[in-house]
Every structure is written in structure tokens, then in C-alpha cells.
C-alpha positions, 0 to 999 in steps of 0.5 A, a space after each residue: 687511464 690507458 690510451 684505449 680506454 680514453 678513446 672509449 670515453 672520446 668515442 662515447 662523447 663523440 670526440 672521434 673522428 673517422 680514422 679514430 680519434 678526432 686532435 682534442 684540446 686539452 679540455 677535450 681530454 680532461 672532459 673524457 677522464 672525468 669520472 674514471 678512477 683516480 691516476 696513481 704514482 707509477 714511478 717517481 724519476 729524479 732528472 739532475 743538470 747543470 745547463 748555466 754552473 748551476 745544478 738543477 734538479 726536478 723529480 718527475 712522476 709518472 702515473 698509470 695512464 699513459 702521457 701522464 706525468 708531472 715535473 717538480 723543482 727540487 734544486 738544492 744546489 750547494 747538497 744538490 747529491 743528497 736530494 736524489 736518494 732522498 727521493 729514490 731510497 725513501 719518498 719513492 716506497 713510499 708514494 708508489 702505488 698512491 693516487 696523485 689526487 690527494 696533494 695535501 694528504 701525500 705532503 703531509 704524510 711525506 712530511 711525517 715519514 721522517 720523523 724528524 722534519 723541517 730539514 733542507 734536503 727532505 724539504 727539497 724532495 718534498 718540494 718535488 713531489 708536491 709540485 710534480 703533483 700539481 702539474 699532473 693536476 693541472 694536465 689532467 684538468 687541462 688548465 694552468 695551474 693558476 686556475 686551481 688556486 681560483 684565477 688571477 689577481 693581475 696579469 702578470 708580475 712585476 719584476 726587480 733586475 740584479 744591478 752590480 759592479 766593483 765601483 759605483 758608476 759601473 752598478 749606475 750602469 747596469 741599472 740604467 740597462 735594466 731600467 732600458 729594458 722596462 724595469 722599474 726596479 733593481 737591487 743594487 750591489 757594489 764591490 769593496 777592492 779586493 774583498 769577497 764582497 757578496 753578489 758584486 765583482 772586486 776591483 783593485 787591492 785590498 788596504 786590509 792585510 787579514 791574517 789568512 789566505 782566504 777571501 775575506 770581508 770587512 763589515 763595516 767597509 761593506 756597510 759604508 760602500 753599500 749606504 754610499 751607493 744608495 745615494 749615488 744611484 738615488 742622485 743619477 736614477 731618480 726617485 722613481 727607480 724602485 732600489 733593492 738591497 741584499 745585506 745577505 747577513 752579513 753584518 752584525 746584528 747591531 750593524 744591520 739595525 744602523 744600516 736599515 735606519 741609515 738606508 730610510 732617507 734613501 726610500 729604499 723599496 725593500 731591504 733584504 735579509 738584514 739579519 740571519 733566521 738566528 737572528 730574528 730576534 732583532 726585527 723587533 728592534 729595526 722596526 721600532 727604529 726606522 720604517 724601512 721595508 724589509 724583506 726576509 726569508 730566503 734561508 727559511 726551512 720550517 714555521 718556526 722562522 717565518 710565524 714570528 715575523 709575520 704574525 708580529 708585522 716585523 717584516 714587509 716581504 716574506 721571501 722564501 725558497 719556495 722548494 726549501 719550505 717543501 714546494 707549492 702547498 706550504 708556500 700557498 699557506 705562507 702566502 695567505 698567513 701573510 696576506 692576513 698581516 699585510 705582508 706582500 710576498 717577494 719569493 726568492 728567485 736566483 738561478 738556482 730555481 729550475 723554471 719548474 720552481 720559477 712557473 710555481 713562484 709566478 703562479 703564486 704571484 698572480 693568484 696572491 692578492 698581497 704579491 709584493 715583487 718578483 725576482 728576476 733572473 735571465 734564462 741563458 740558451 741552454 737552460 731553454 734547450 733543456 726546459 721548454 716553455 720557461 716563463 716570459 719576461 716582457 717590458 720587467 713582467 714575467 708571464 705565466 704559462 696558459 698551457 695545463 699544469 705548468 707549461 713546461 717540458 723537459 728533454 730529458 736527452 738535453 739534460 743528460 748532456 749537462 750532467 752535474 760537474 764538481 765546481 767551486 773548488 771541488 765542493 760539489 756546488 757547495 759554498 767555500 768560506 769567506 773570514 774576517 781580518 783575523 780569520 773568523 768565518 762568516 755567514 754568506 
């Protein structure tokens, strides 16, 4: 709807004042637009930053009635180049000149164009638009858009702090930080001396000489420090202290089904990602050997992985990227497949989310009767200066927006001063390797 013909309609409800139209509430003005055509995709924008070494990525849509539009997280970061053409050169022909009202239509059909589906960069553009549409939706009914997923479950969802550090007391008191602050949960993770070891500093020299220069990894030293940590946190934290840990695939197979029986007498909250989306297979085999709560899915892209795990109870927490599986509309139905199986939902949420794709995650999280837990990282100060309205973190709870669609603004002006930096080596945000002793390289 054009501004005149919105302030017909006010006009004609008596929302105007003498100098023309009265300042109206977000109600007010989804009250005016009932009845009028359905808004149609006018544009579809891609905006790229990297305000903290991460790139970022959001698509925005605008439509034919003035102010508005809606934002989209389509963060991949290690291909983070590819998303943008995939957008511009292929969804943006075809999704001009639709109406923005039919969500599941335009996902599906998206879906299709390509023929061959399910990949990481059209999931991630998918993911985009999916969700820039339900922002507009929610603009247009001047609600959040919690509310069109039928309202709350809670009030807010409980979070889980990343606790690392080279050596075991340095982990003990990261976690006693977070634990300061109100959380009730943290993942640990602990470094092996001059090792790559995942998501934890290294302290000191290796005793391993491998057979290269690149950084390297020893399994079964990971596996004997990470289980090693468990009991150290459990003897100064208490039993209270929920405990997360990320194995990140990185054992084997059969390493990953030792680990997970080993971790039980440690009541470990969740296990996370024990196994490669290769490996799935192996679930069956941790489930009959310990009852050890696992959560997967971080590296999921299409059905075909997470059917299995939940329809056979193999895991306790799905946990995907929520732009990976192709944005708010697929993650809904994952959320409620799971919920029939008692599966609880622990989205993935690192800094490579843009907060567009954090507000989704939460707004799945209080509309999910089967929410399980929240990953939690910090916004630094020039994030928040690029998106406006992040979500809330208070007492280890993250608050979701009450303001319409997802709360969040974006300076576009901000975000061109933090453009994309090549990064890791040159890699253009892409991951390097990390091998075995004798140079074999290995899953991250």
C-alpha cells in the first residue's frame, strides 16, 4: 500500500489528526491494511558485513508499499561469496513481482527452482528470504512474530555459556564466571599442549612430533583430556551446574561410542555432535550403550539426516543451523517432528548467526513446547551498532523482541563500513585444515 492510500484508510477509521495523520501504533496501522491487496516483493537486497571476524550476511525484501520490508539471516560464513549471486542472479527473477503473503508457497517453489536441492548456499538463500518474509508478515500484523506461531510457551529461554581454556583450572574458571552471571549451564572445552584442539587455546609443546607442518590433533589425547575435564568441573562446580560438550566429530566412530559411555557418570547435560551426518549410523550403537544425552545436527542440510535420529529416538537434542536447513519454515517443522518423538530442540547458535537468525532461533524457542536449550553467544558493540534491537540476554535468559516482526533494524551505513576481509589465511572465511600425526586430515 502507497502512504496516500494508507492515510485514506486511517482517514476513513478515524485514526487522523488535524495536521493529517494522528502517530498510530503498530496495530493501528496493521488495522488500516487489512483488506488491501496483498504487498508484493519489489526488490530483494543482500547486505554483507563482518562487524566481529565474522561474516554476516542478510537479505532484505522490500515491497510495493512504502516502509515496508523485512530482513533474512543468510550467514554461511566459510562460502559466505557464494550466497549473494545465488540470491541475486537466481531467487531475486524469480521472486519479483510475487506477493510476500504465501510463505510456504514461495519456500517450496524456491526449493524446486534448482532442481538439485538440499545444498548449503541454496539452503542459506533460502533462508533469507524465508525469513525476511515472516518479518514483513509480522510488520504488516503489527506483532512479533512469536505470536503467529500461536504465542508463548515461556517467557524466555534458558541459555548455555561457552567455558574453555588451555588447562583445566582455566576452563573451571571461565565457567564459574558465567555461573556469576546466572547461568546454569556451560559447555566445556579444554586444549591439549600444542595441538589444534577444537574451540579451546593451546598451552605449552606438543610431546607428539607428526609428520608435517600444519596443526595437528591426536584423538585419543583429546578423548582422555576432554573426559579428564568433565571430572574436574563436576568436583569444583557441583552437581548442580548443567555441563555441555562439543566432541565436533572429531573422534572416531568407535572413540565417540567409548566417549559417550565413559561421559555417563559424569551426568553430562548433553553430549554434542559425537558423530559426522556420515556417521549416523552409529547413534543406534551410543544409545544401546549408555544414556548419555546427545544433541546433534549443527551440520545438517536437508531430511534425509535428521528423519532418522528423531523418528528412531536416537538422539535427545536436534540442533541445527537454522539458515543451513533453509530458515524459519523448515526449522518450525523440525521443531514439531521432534516434539512427537520427545526430542527437545537446542538450535545452533555461534557467532556466525547474524541476530536476524538469533531472534528466529528464540522465537522458536518460546513458541516450542519441546525447547530443550539456547546457545548463547555475546554481541560484541559493533554488531549492535550495525543491527539494532539484538536480543536480550538476562540472568542466562534470552528475551525475544515484543516489537513486530523481528525487532530488528539494520544500518545499512554501519554495515558497508564492516565490509567482508579475506581472513584465516586468505581463505575468505573459509576453514584451513587440521591432520593427523601422519598427515591424514580430519573432519572440524
Amino acid at each position: 500500500m502507497h502512504r496516500r492510500e494508507l492515510f485514506k484508510a486511517m482517514a476513513s477509521m478515524g485514526i487522523w489528526g488535524i495536521a493529517g495523520p494522528a502517530l498510530t501504533s503498530e496495530a493501528q496501522v496493521a488495522r488500516a491494511t487489512r483488506g488491501m491487496p496483498s504487498p508484493k516483493i519489489q526488490d530483494i537486497s543482500v547486505i554483507e558485513c563482518e562487524p566481529a571476524g565474522v561474516r554476516l550476511t542478510v537479505v532484505k525484501i522490500t515491497t510495493d508499499q512504502d516502509g515496508l520490508y523485512g530482513y533474512g539471516c543468510a550467514t554461511f560464513t566459510q562460502r559466505a561469496d557464494l550466497v549473494r549471486p545465488a540470491v541475486e542472479k537466481y531467487l531475486k527473477p524469480f521472486l519479483v513481482g510475487k506477493t510476500t503473503d504465501r510463505i510456504e508457497d514461495v519456500w517450496q517453489s524456491c526449493y524446486d527452482s534448482s532442481y538439485w536441492k538440499n545444498g548449503p548456499v541454496l539452503n542459506n538463500a533460502i533462508s533469507g528470504v524465508d525469513q525476511a518474509l515472516w518479518d514483513i508478515k509480522g510488520r504488516q500484523a503489527g506483532m512479533p512474530v512469536y505470536q503467529l506461531l500461536g504465542g508463548k510457551c515461556r517467557e524466555a529461554a534458558d541459555t548455555y555459556g561457552h567455558a574453555a581454556g588451555p588447562n583445566y583450572q582455566d576452563v573451571v574458571a571461565s565457567a564459574k564466571q558465567y555461573i556469576q552471571q546466572g547461568f546454569r549451564n556451560v559447555r566445556i572445552q579444554v586444549g591439549i599442549p600444542g595441538m589444534a584442539g577444537y574451540s579451546a587455546g593451546s598451552a605449552g609443546s606438543s610431546k607428539y612430533k607428526p609428520l608435517h607442518d600444519k596443526p595437528f590433533f591426536e584423538p585419543l589425547e583429546q578423548y582422555r583430556r576432554s573426559l579428564k575435564l568433565f571430572e574436574v568441573c563436576r568436583q569444583e562446580l557441583g552437581p548442580e551446574v548443567g555441563l555441555l560438550h562439543d566432541v565436533h566429530e572429531r573422534l572416531t566412530p568407535n572413540e565417540a561410542v567409548r566417549f559417550c559411555k565413559e561421559a555417563e557418570k559424569y551426568d553430562p547435560f548433553f553430549i554434542e555432535d559425537p558423530l559426522s551426518p556420515e556417521d549416523i549410523e552409529y547413534f543406534r550403537q551410543i544409545r544401546q550403550s549408555c544414556a548419555t544425552p546427545i544433541a546433534m545436527g549443527e551440520l545438517f542440510n536437508n531430511p534425509h539426516e535428521w528423519r532418522p535420529l528423531i523418528g528412531e529416538r536416537l538422539i535427545d537434542y536436534i540442533r541445527c543451523h537454522l539458515s543451513q536447513v533453509g530458515g524459519l519454515t523448515p526449522a518450525r517443522k523440525i521443531a514439531i517432528l521432534s516434539e512427537n518423538y520427545g526430542v527437545k530442540t537446542a538450535w545452533h547458535g555461534p557467532g556466525d548467526v547474524s541476530p536476524v537468525g538469533h531472534m528466529a532461533q528464540i522465537t522458536l524457542d518460546i513458541v516450542s513446547p519441546n525447547f530443550g536449550i539456547q546457545e548463547y553467544t555475546p554481541f560484541n558493540e559493533r554488531t549492535r551498532q550495525i543491527f539494532h534491537g539484538c536480543p536480550q540476554l538476562k540472568d542466562g535468559y534470552l528475551w525475544v523482541n515484543e516489537t513486530a516482526g523481528w525487532g530488528i533494524e539494520i544500518d545499512e551505513k554501519e554495515a558497508a563500513k564492516a565490509p567482508f576481509t579475506p581472513g584465516r589465511n586468505n581463505l575468505n572465511g573459509g576453514w584451513g585444515e587440521v591432520r593427523l600425526l601422519d598427515g591424514t586430515v580430519i573432519k572440524q
